[in-house]
N, CA, C and O atoms as a MOPAC input file, in Angstrom:
PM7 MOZYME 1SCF
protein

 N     11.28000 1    -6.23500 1   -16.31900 1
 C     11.16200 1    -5.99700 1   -14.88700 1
 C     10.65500 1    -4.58200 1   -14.60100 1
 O      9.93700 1    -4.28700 1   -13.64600 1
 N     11.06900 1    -3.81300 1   -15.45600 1
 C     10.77600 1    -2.21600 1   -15.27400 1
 C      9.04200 1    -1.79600 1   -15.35000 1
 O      8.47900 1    -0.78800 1   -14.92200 1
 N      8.31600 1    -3.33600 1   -16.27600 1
 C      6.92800 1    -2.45500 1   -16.64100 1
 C      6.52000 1    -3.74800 1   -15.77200 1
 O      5.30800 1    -3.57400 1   -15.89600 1
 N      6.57300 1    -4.44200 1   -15.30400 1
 C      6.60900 1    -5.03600 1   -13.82900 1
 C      6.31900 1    -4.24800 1   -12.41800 1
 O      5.27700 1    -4.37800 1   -11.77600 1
 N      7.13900 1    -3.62300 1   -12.14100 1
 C      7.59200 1    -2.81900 1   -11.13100 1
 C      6.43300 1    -1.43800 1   -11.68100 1
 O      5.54000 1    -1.25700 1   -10.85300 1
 N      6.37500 1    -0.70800 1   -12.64800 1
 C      5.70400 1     0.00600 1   -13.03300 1
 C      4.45300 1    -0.26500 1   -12.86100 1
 O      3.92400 1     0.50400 1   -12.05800 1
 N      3.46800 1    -1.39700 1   -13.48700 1
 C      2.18000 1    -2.64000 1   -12.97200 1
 C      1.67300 1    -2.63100 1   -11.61500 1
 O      0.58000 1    -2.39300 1   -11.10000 1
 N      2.83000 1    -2.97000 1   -11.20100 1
 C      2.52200 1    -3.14200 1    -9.66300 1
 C      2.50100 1    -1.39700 1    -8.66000 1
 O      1.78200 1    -1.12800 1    -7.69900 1
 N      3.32200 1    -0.68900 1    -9.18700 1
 C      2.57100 1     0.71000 1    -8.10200 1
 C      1.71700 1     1.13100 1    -8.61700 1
 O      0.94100 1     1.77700 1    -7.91300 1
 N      1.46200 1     1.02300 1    -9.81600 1
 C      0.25200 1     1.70600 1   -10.42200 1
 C     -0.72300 1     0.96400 1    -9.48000 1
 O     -1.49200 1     1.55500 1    -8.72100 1
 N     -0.59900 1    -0.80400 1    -9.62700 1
 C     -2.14000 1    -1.18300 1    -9.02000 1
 C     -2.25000 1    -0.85600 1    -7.61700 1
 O     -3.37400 1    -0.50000 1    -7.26300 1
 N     -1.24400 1    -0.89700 1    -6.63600 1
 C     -1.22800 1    -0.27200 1    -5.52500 1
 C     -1.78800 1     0.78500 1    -5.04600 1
 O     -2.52900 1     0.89000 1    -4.06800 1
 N     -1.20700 1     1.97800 1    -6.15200 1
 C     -1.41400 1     3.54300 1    -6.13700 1
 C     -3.16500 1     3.52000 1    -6.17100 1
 O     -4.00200 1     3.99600 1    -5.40500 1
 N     -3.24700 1     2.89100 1    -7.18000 1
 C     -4.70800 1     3.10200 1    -7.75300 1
 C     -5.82700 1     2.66100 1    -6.62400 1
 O     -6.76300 1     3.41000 1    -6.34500 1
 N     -5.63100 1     1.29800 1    -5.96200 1
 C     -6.50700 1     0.86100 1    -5.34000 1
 C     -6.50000 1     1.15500 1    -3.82200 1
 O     -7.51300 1     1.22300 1    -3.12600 1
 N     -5.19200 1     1.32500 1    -3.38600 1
 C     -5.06300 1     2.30900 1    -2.25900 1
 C     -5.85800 1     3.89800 1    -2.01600 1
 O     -6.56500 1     4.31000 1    -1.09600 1
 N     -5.40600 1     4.50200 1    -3.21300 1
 C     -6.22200 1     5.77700 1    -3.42000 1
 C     -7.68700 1     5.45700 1    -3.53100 1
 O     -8.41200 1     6.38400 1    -3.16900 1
 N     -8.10900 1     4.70300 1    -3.81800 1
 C     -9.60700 1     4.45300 1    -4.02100 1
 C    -10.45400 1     4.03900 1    -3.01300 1
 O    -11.45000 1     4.62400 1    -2.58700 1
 N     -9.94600 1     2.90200 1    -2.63600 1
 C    -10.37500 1     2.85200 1    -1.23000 1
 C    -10.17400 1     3.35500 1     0.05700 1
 O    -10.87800 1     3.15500 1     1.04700 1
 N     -8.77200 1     4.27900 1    -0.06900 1
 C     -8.74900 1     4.95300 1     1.08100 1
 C    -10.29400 1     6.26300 1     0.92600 1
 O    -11.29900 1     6.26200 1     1.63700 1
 N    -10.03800 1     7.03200 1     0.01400 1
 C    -10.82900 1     7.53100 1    -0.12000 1
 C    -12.26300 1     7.30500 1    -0.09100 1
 O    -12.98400 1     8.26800 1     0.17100 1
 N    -12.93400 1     5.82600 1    -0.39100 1
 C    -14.10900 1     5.23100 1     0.21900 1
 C    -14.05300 1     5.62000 1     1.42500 1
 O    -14.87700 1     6.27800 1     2.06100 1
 N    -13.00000 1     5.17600 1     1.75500 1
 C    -13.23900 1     4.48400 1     3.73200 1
 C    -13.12300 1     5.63400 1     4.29100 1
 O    -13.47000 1     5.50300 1     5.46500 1
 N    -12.74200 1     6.95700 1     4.01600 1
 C    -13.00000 1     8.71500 1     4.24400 1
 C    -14.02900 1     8.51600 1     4.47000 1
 O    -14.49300 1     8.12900 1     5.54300 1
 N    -14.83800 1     8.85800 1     3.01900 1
 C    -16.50000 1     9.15800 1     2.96500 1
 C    -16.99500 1     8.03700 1     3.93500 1
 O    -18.14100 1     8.20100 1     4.35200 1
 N    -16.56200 1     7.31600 1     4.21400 1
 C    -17.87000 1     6.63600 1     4.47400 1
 C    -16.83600 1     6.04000 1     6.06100 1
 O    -16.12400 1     5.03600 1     6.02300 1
 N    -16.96100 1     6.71300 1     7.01400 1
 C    -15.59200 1     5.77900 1     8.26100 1
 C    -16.49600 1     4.82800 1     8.98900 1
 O    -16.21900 1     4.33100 1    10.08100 1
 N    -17.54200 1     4.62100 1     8.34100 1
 C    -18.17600 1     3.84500 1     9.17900 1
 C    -17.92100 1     1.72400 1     8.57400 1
 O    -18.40000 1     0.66300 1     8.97500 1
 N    -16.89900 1     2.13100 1     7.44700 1
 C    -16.87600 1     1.22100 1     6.34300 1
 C    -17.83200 1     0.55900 1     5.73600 1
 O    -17.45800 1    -0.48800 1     5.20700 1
 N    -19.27200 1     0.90100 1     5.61000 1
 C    -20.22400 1     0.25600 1     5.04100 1
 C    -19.94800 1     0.06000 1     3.74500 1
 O    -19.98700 1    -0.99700 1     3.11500 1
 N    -19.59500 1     1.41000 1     3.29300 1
 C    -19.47100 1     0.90400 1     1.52800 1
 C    -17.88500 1     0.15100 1     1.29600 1
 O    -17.27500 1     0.55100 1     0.30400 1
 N    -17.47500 1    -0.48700 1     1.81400 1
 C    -16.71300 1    -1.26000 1     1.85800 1
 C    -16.77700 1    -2.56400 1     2.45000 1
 O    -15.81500 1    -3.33000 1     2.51700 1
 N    -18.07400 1    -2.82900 1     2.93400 1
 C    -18.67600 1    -3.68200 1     3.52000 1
 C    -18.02800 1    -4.22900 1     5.00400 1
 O    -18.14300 1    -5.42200 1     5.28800 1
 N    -17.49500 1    -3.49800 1     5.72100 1
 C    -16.86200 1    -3.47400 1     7.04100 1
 C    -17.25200 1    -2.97600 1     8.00700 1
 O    -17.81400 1    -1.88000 1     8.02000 1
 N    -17.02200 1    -3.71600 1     9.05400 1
 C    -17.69900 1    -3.19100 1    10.55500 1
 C    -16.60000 1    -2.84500 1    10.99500 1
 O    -15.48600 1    -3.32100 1    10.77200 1
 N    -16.99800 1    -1.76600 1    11.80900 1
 C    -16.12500 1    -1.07800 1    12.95000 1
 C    -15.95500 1    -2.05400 1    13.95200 1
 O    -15.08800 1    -1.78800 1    14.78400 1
 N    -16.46300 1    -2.94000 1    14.06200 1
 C    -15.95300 1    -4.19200 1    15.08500 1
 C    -14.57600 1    -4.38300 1    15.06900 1
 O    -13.80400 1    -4.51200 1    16.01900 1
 N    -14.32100 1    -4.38800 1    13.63600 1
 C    -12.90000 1    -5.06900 1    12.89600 1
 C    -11.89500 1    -4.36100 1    14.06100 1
 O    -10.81000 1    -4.84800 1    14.38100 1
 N    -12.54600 1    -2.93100 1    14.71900 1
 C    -11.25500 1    -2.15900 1    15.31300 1
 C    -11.45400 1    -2.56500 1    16.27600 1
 O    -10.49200 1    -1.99400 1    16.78900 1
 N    -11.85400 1    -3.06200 1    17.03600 1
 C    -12.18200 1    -2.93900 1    18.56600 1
 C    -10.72300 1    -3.73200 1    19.17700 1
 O    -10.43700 1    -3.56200 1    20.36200 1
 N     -9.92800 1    -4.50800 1    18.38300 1
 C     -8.24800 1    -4.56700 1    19.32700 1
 C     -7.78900 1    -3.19700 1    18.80200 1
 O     -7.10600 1    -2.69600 1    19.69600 1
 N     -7.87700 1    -2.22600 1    17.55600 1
 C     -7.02000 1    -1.36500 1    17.58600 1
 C     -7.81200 1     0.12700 1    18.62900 1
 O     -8.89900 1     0.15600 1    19.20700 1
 N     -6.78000 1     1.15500 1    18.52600 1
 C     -6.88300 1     2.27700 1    18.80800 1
 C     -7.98300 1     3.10800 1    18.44000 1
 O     -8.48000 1     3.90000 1    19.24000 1
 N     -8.48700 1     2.93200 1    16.98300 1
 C     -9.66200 1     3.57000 1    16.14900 1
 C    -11.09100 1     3.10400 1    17.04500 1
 O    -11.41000 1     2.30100 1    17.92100 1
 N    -11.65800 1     4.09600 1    16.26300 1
 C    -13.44400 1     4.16700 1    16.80700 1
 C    -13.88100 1     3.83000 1    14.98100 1
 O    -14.42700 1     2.74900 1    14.76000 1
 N    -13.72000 1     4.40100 1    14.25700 1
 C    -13.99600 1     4.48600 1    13.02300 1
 C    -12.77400 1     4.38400 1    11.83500 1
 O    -11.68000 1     4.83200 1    12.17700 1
 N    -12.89400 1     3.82800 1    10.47800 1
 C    -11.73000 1     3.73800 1     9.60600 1
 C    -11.74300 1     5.24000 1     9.33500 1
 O    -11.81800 1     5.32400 1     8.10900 1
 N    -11.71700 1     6.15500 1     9.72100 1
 C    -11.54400 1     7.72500 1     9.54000 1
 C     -9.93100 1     7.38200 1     9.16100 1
 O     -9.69900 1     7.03100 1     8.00400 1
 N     -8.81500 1     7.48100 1    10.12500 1
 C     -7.45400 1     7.70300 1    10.30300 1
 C     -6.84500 1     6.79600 1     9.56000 1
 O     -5.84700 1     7.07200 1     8.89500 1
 N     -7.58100 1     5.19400 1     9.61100 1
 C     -6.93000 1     4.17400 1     8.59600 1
 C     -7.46700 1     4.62300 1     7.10000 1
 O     -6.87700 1     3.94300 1     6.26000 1
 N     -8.20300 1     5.35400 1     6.62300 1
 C     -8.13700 1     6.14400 1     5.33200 1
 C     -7.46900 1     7.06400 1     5.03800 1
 O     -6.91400 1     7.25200 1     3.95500 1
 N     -7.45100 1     7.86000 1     6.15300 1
 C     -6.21800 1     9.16700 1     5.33700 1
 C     -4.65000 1     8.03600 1     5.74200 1
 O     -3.71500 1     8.17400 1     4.95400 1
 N     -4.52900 1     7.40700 1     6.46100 1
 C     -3.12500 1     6.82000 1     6.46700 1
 C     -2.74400 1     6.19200 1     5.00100 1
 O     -1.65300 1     6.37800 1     4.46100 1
 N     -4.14200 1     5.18100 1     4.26800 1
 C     -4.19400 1     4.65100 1     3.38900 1
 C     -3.50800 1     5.54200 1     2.04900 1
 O     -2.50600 1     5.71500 1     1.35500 1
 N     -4.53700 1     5.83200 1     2.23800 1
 C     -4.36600 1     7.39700 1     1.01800 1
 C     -3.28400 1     7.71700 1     1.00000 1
 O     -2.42600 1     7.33300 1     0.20500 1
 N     -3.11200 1     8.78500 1     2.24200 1
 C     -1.66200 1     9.68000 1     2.03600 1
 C     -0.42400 1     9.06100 1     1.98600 1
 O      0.50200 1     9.37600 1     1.23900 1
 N     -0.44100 1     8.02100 1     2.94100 1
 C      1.47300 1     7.15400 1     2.98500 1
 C      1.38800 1     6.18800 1     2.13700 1
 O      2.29100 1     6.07200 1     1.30800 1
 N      0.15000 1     5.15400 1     2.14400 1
 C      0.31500 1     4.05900 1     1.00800 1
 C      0.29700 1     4.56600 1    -0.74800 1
 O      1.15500 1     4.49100 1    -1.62800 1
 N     -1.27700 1     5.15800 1    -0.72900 1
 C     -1.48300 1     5.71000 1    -2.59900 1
 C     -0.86900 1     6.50700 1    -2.54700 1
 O     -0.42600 1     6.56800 1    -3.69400 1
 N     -0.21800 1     7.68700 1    -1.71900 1
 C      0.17800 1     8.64600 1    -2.18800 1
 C      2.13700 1     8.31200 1    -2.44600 1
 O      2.71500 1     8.73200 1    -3.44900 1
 N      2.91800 1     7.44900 1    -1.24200 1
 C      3.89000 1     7.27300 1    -1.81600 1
 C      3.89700 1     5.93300 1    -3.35000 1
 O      4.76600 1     5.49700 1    -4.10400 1
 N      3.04000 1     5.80300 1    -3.24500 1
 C      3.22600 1     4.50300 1    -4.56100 1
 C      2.54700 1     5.35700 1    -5.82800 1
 O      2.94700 1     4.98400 1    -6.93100 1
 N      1.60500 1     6.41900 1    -5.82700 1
 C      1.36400 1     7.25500 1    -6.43700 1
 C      2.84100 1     8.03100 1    -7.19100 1
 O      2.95700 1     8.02100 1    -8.41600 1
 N      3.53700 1     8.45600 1    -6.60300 1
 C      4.85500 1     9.27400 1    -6.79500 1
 C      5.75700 1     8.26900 1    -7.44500 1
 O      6.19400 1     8.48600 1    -8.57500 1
 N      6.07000 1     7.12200 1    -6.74800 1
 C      6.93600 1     5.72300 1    -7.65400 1
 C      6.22600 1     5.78900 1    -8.93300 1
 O      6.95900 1     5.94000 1    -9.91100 1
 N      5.19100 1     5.72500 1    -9.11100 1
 C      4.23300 1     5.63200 1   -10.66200 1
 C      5.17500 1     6.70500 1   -11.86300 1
 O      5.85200 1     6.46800 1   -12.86400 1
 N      4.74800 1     8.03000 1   -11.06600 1
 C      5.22600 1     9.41900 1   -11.42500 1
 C      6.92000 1     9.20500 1   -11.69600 1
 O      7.38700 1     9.24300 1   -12.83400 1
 N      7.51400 1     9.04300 1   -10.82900 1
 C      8.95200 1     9.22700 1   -11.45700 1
 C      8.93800 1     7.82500 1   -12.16800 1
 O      9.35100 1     7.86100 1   -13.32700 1
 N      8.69400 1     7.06700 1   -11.87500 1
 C      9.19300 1     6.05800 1   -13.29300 1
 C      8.96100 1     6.25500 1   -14.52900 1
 O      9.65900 1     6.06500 1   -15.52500 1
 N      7.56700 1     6.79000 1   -14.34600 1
 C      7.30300 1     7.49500 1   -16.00000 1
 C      8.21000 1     8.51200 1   -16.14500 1
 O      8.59900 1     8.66500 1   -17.30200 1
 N      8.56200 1     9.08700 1   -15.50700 1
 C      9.39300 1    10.65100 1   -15.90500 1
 C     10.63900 1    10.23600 1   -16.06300 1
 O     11.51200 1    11.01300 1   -16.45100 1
 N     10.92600 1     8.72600 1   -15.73100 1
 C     12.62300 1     8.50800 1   -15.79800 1
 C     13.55400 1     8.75600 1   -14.93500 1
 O     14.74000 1     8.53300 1   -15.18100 1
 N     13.01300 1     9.38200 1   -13.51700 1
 C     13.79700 1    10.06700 1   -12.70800 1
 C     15.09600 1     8.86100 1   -12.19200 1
 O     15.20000 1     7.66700 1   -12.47200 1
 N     15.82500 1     9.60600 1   -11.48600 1
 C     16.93600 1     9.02900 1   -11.18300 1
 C     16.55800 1     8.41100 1    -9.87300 1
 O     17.52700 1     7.86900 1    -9.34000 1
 N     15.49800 1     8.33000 1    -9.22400 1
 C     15.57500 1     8.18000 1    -7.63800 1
 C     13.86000 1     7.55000 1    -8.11900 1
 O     12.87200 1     7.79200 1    -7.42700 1
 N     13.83400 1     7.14400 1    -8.76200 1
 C     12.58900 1     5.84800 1    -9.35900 1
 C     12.72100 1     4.70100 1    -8.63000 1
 O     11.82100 1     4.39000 1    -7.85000 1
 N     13.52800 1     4.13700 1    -8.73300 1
 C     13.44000 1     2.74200 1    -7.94700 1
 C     13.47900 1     3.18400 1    -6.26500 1
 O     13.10400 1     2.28400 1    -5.51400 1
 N     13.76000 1     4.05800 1    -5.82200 1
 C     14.26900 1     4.43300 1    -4.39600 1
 C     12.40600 1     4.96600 1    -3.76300 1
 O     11.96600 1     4.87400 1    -2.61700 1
 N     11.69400 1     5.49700 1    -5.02100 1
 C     10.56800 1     5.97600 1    -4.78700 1
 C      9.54500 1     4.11400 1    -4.46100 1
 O      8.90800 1     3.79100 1    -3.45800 1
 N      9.74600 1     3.45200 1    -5.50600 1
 C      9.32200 1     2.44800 1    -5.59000 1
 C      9.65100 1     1.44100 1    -4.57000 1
 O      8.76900 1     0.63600 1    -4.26900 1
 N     10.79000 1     1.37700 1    -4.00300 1
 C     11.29300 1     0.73100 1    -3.20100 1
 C     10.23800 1     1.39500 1    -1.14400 1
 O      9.87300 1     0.79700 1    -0.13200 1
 N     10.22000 1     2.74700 1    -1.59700 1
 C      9.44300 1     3.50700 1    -0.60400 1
 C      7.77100 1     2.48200 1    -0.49000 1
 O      7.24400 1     1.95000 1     0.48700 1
 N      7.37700 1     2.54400 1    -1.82900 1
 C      6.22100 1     2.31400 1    -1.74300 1
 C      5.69600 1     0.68300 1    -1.43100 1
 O      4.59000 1     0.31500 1    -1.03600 1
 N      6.94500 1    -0.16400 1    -1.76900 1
 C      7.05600 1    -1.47700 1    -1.66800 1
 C      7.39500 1    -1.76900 1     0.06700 1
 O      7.56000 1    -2.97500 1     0.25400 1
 N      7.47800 1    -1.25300 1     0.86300 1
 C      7.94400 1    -0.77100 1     2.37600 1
 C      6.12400 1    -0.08300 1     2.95900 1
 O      5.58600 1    -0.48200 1     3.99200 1
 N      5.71300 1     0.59900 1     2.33800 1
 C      4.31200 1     1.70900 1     2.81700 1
 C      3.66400 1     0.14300 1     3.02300 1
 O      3.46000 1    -0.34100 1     4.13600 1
 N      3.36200 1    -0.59800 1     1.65600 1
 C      2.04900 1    -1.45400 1     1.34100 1
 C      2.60200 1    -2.43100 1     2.66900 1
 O      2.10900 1    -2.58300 1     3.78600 1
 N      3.72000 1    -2.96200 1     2.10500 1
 C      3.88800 1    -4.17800 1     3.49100 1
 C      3.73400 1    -3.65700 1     4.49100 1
 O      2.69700 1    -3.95400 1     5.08500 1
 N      4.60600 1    -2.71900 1     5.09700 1
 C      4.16800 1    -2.31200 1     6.56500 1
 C      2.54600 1    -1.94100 1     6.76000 1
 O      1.99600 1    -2.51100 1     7.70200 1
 N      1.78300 1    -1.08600 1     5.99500 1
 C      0.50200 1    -0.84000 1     6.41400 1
 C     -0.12400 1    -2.45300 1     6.28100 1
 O     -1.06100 1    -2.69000 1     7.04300 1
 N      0.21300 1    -3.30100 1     5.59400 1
 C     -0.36400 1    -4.79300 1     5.62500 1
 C     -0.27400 1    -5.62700 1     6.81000 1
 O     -1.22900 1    -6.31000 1     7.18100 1
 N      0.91400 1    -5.59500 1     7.45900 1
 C      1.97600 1    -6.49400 1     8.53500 1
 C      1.05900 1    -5.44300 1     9.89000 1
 O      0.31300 1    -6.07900 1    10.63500 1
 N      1.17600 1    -3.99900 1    10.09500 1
 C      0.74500 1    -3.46700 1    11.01400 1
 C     -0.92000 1    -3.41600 1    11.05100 1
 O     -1.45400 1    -3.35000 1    12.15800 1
 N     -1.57500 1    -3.43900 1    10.09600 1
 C     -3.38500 1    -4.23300 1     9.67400 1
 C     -3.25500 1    -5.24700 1    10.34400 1
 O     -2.94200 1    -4.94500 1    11.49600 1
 N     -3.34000 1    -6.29300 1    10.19300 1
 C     -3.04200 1    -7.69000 1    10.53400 1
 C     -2.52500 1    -7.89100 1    12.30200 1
 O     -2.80900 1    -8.79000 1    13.09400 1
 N     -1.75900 1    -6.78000 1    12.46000 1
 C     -1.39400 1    -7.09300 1    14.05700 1
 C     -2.80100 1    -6.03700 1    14.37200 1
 O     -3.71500 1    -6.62300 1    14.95200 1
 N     -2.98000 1    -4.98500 1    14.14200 1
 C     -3.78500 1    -4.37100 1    14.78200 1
 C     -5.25600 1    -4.48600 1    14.99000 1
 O     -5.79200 1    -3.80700 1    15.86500 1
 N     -6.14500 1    -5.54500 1    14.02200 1
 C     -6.85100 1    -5.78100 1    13.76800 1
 C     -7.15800 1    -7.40200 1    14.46200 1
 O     -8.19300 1    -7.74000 1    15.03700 1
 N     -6.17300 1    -8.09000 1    14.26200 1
 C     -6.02600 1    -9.35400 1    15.08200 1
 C     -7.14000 1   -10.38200 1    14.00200 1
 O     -7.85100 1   -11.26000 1    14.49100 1
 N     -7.11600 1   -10.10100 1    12.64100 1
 C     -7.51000 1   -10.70800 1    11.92200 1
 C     -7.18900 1   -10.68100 1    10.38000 1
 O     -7.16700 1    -9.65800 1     9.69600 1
 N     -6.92000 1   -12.09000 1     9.89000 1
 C     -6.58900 1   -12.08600 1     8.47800 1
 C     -7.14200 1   -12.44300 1     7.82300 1
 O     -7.90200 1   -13.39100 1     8.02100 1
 N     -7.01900 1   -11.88700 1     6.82800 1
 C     -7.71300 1   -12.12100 1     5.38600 1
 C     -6.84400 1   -12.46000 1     4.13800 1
 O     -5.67000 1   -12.09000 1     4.09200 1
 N     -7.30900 1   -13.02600 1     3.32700 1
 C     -6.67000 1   -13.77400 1     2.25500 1
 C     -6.05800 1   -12.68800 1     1.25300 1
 O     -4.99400 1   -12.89900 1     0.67200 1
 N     -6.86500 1   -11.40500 1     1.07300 1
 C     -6.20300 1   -10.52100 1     0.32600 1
 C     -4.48200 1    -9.71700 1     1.01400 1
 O     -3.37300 1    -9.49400 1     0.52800 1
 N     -5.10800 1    -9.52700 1     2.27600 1
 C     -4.03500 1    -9.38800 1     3.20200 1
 C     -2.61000 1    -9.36600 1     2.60600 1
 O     -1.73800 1    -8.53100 1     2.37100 1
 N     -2.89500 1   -11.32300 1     2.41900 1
 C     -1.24200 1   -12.11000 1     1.81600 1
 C     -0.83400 1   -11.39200 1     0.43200 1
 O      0.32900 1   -11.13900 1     0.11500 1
 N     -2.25900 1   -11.03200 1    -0.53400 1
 C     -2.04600 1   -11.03300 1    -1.57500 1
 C     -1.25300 1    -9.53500 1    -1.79000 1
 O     -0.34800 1    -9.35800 1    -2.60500 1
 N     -1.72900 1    -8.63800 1    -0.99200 1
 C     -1.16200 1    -7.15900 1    -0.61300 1
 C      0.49000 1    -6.89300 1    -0.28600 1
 O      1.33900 1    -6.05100 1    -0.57700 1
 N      0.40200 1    -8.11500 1     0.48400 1
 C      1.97900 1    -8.25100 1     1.16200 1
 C      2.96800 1    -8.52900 1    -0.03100 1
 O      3.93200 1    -7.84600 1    -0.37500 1
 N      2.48600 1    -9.71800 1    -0.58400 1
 C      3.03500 1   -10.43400 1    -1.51400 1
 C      4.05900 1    -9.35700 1    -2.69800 1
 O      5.18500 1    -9.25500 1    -3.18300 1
 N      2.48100 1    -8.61800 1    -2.68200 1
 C      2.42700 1    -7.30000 1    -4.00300 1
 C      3.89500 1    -6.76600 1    -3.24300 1
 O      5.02400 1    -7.09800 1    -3.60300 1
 N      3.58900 1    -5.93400 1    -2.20100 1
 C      4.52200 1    -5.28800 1    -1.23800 1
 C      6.27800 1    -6.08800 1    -1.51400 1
 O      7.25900 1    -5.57800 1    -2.05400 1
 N      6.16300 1    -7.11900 1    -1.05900 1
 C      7.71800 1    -8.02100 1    -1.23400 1
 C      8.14900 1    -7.95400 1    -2.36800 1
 O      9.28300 1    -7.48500 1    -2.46300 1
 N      7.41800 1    -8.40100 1    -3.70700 1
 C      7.95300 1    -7.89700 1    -4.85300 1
 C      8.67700 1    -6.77900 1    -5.15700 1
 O      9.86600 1    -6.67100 1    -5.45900 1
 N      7.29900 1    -5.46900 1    -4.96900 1
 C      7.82900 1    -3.90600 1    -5.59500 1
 C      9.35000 1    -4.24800 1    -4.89000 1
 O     10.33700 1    -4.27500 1    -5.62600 1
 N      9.45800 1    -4.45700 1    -3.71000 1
 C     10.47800 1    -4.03700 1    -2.91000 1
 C     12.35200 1    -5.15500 1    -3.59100 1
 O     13.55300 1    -4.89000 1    -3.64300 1
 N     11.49000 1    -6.31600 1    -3.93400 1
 C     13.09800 1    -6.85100 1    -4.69600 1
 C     12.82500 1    -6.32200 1    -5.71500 1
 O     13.94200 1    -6.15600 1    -6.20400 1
 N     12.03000 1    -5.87600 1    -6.49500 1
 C     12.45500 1    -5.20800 1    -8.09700 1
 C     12.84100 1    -4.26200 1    -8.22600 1
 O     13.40900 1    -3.88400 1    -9.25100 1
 N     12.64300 1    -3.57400 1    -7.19400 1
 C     13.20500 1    -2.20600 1    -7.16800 1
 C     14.74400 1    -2.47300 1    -6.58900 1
 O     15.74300 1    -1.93600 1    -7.06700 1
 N     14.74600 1    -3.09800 1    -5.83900 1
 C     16.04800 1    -3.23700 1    -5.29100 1
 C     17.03100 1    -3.43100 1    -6.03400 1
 O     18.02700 1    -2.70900 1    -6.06600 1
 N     16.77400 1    -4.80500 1    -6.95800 1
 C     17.57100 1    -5.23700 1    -8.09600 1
 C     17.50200 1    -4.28000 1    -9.02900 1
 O     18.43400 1    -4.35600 1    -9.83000 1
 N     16.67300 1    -3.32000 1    -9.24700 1
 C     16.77800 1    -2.47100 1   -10.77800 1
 C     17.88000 1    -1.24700 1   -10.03000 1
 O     18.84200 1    -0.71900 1   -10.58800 1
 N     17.56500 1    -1.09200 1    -9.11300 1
 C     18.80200 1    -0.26900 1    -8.69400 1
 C     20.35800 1    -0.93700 1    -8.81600 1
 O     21.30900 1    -0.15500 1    -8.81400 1
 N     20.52700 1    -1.95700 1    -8.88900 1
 C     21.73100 1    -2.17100 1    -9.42000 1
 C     22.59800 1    -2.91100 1    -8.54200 1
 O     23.76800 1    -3.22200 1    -8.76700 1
 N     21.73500 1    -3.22700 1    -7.25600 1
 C     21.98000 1    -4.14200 1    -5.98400 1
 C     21.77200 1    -5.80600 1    -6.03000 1
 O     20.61300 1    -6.22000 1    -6.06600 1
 N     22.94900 1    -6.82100 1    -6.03000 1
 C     22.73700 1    -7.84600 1    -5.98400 1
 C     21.68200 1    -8.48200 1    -5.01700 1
 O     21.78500 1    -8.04400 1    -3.87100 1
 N     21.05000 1    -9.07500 1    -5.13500 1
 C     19.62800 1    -9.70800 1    -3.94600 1
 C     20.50500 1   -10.93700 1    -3.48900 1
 O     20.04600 1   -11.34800 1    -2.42300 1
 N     21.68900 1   -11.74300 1    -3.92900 1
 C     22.85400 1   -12.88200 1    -2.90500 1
 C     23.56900 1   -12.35700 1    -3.36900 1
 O     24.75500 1   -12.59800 1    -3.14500 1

């Protein structure tokens, strides 16, 4: 369960950081193949803000879960459990704000619900 849980923020960390950082350079989302249409129910003009949000709260807290699990820390699953909370909520709040879904969407969430019972249970918390 541990290199499970480990698997999964890494792929988070990794692809969060990557594409947030696309969708920086580029807020117009072309190289991500996205129209700014996508925003027109949300608040945004451009994915400018939904990249640094990406980046900094999603890759960067699932980035840190990566980090202390390798290091062994004591507050590993609590980091992981953080980052299993970032992905779903930035997924669940996408999806309302955008007013459109996509199939990866589920697959994001999915990711998200996991980190969040494995971490839960590796902390030492019954799930019934």
């Amino acid at each position: 369960m541990r290199t499970l849980l480990f698997i999964l923020v890494c792929f988070v960390a990794i692809t969060s950081l990557v594409s947030g950082i696309l969708i920086i350079t580029h807020p117009d989302g072309s190289v991500m193949q996205m129209s700014v249409d996508l925003l027109k129910t949300s608040p945004f003009k451009n994915f400018l803000v939904p990249g640094i949000v990406l980046t900094v709260l999603v890759g960067g807290t699932n980035l840190l879960a990566a980090f202390f699990n390798m290091k062994r820390s004591a507050n590993r699953y609590n980091w992981a459990l953080a980052g299993g909370v970032m992905i779903s909520g930035w997924t669940v709040v996408q999806m309302i704000l955008i007013n459109t879904i996509f199939w990866l969407q589920f697959v994001y969430l999915g990711i998200g619900i996991v980190i969040m019972l494995i971490a839960y249970q590796l902390k030492g918390k019954a799930l019934i």
